[in-house]
C-alpha positions in Angstrom: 115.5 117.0 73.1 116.4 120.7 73.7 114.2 121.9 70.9 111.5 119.7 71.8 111.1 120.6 75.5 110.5 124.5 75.4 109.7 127.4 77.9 106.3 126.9 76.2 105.9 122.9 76.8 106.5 123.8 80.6 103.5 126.7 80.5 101.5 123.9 78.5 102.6 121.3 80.9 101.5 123.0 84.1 97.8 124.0 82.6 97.5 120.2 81.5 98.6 119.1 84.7 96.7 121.8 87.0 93.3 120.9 85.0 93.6 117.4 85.5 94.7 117.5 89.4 91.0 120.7 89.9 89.0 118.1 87.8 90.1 115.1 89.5 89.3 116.6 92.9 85.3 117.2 91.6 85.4 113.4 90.2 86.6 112.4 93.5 83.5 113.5 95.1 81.4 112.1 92.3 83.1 108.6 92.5 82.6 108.6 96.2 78.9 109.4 96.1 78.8 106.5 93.6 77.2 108.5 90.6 77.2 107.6 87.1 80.2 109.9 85.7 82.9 109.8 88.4 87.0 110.6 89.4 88.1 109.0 85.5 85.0 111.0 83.6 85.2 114.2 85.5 89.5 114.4 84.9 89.0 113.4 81.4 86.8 116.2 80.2 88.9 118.8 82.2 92.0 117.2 80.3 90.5 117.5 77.1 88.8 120.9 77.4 92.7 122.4 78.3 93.9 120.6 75.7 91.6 122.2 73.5 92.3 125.3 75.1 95.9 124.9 74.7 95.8 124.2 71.0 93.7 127.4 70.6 96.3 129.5 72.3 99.5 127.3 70.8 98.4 124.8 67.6 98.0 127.8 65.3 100.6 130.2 66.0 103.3 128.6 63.5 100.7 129.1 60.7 99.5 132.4 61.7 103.0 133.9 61.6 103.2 132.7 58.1 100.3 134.0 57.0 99.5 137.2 58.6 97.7 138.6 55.8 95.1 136.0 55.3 94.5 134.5 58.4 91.5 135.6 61.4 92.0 133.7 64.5 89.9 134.3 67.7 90.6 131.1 70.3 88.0 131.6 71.8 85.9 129.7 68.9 86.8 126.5 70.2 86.4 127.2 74.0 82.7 127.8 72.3 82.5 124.3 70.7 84.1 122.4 74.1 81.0 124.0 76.0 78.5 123.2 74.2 79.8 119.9 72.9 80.4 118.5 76.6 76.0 119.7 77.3 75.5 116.4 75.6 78.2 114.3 77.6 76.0 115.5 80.7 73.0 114.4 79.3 73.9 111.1 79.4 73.7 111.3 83.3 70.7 112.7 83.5 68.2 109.6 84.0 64.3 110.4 85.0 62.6 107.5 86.9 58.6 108.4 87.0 58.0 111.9 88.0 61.7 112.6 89.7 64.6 113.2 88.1 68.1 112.1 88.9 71.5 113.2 87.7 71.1 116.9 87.2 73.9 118.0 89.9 76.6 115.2 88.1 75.6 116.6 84.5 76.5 120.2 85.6 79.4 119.2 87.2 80.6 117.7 84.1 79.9 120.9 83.2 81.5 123.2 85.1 84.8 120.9 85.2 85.1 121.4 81.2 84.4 125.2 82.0 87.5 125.1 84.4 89.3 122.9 82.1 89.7 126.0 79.6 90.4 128.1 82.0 93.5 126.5 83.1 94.1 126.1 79.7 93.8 130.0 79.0 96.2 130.4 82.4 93.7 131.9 84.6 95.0 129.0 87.6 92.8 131.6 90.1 89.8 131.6 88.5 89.9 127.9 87.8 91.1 127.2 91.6 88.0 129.4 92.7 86.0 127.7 90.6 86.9 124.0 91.8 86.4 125.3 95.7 82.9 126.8 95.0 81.7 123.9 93.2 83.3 121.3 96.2 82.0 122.8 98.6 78.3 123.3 97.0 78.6 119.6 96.6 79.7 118.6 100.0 77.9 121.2 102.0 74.8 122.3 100.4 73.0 119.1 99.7 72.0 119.3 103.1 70.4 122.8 103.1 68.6 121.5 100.1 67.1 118.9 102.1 65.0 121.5 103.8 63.2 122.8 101.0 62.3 119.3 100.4 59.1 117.7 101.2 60.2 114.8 103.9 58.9 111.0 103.0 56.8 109.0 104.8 56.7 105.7 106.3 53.9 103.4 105.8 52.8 99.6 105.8 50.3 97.9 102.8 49.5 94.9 103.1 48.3 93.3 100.3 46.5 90.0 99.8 46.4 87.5 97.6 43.6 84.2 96.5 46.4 82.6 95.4 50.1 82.7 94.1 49.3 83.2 90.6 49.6 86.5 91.3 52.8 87.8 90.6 54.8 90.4 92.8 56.5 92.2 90.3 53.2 93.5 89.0 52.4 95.0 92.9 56.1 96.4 92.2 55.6 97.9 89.3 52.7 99.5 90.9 54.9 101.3 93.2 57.6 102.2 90.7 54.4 104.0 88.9 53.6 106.0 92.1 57.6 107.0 92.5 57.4 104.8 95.8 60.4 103.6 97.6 60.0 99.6 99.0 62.0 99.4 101.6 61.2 95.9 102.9 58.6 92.7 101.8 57.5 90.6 104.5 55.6 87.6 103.2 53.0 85.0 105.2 51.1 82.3 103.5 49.6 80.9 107.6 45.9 81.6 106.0 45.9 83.9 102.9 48.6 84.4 101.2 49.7 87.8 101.8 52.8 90.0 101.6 53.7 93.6 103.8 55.5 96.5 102.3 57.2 98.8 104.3 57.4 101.8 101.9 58.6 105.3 101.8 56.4 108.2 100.0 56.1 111.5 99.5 53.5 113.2 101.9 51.2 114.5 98.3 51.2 110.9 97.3 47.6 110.4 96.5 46.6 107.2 98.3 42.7 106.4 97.1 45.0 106.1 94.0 47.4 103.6 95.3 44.6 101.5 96.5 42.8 101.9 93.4 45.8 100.6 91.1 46.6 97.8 93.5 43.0 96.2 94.1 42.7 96.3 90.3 45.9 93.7 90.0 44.1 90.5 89.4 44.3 87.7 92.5 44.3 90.7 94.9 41.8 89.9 97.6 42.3 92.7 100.1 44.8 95.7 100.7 45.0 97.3 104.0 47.2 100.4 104.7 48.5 101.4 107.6 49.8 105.0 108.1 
């Protein structure tokens, strides 16, 4: 037992454990925002990438002692291969839905938690710690200075309708989904026409003679009426 816990399982022991707790703390905010790659994602890959860190500084020593002649190390060869390997773990978050794209901020945390995985692998706890803080606090804080540089969407009613109810609703969706517009409540009448109201939310460049162009063209559309 003596042999097989060692000063250096204790130094490897603390980086495992330090990446996981930094990583965890990132995932935590991820899980509670309820994207795609949360707490368990986010602690994974900064496990792995100081395990992988670890090795590089630990796995090879036994054999490079033994073969000082012949062997070139540099560990920092597979810090290189966890960074660019975990660039297509993020991808997977990234998912684009018309024009807008969603996901960007989780992929580049995934990112940066692999990043401060091998850095508490390497024992650089202050640069990792650092690290975790700056990225926490861009994700709690600055979404909301973001917000101003953003263009602020628009409420509006259309009211669409219809000669009869062959007409089906899901094509009147898919227009909107086309246009990158939000529904955010259907109000149906059938008292003389059959008709339904969308309360929607859209971008202020949204180009409307277009909207009503799509949406008359939906066959068993009578009338659309839009009110700003």
């Amino acid at each position: 037992m003596d042999a097989f816990i060692t000063q250096e399982s204790y130094v490897i022991m603390a980086r495992i454990l330090s990446a996981a707790a930094l990583a965890g703390l990132i995932g935590a905010e991820r899980e509670y925002k309820k994207h795609p790659a949360g707490f368990r994602t986010h602690l994974l890959v900064g496990t792995g990438a100081c395990l992988a860190m670890v090795m590089a500084l630990f796995g090879f020593q036994p054999y490079l002692e033994e073969n000082p002649d012949i062997s070139a190390y540099d560990p920092s060869r597979l810090a290189s291969y966890v960074i660019s390997g975990v660039g297509f773990l993020g991808a997977g978050t990234i998912i684009v839905q018309g024009v807008s794209v969603k996901g960007l901020t989780t992929a580049a945390s995934i990112w940066v938690v692999a990043a401060i995985g091998l850095a508490a692998g390497a024992g650089m706890y202050f640069a990792a710690l650092l690290t975790t803080i700056i990225v926490l606090l861009s994700l709690l804080f600055l979404h909301n200075i973001e917000r101003l540089f953003q263009d602020t969407p628009t409420r509006k009613k259309v009211e669409v309708t219809l000669k009869s109810l062959d007409t089906s609703l899901s094509e009147i969706m898919k227009v909107f989904e086309e246009q990158n517009i939000t529904v955010k409540n259907i109000a149906g009448s059938t008292e003389e026409n059959v008709s339904f109201t969308f309360d929607i939310e859209s971008l202020p460049d949204t180009n409307q003679a277009h909207l009503y162009d799509q949406l008359i063209r939906i066959k068993g559309v009578q009338k659309v009426e839009m009110v700003m």
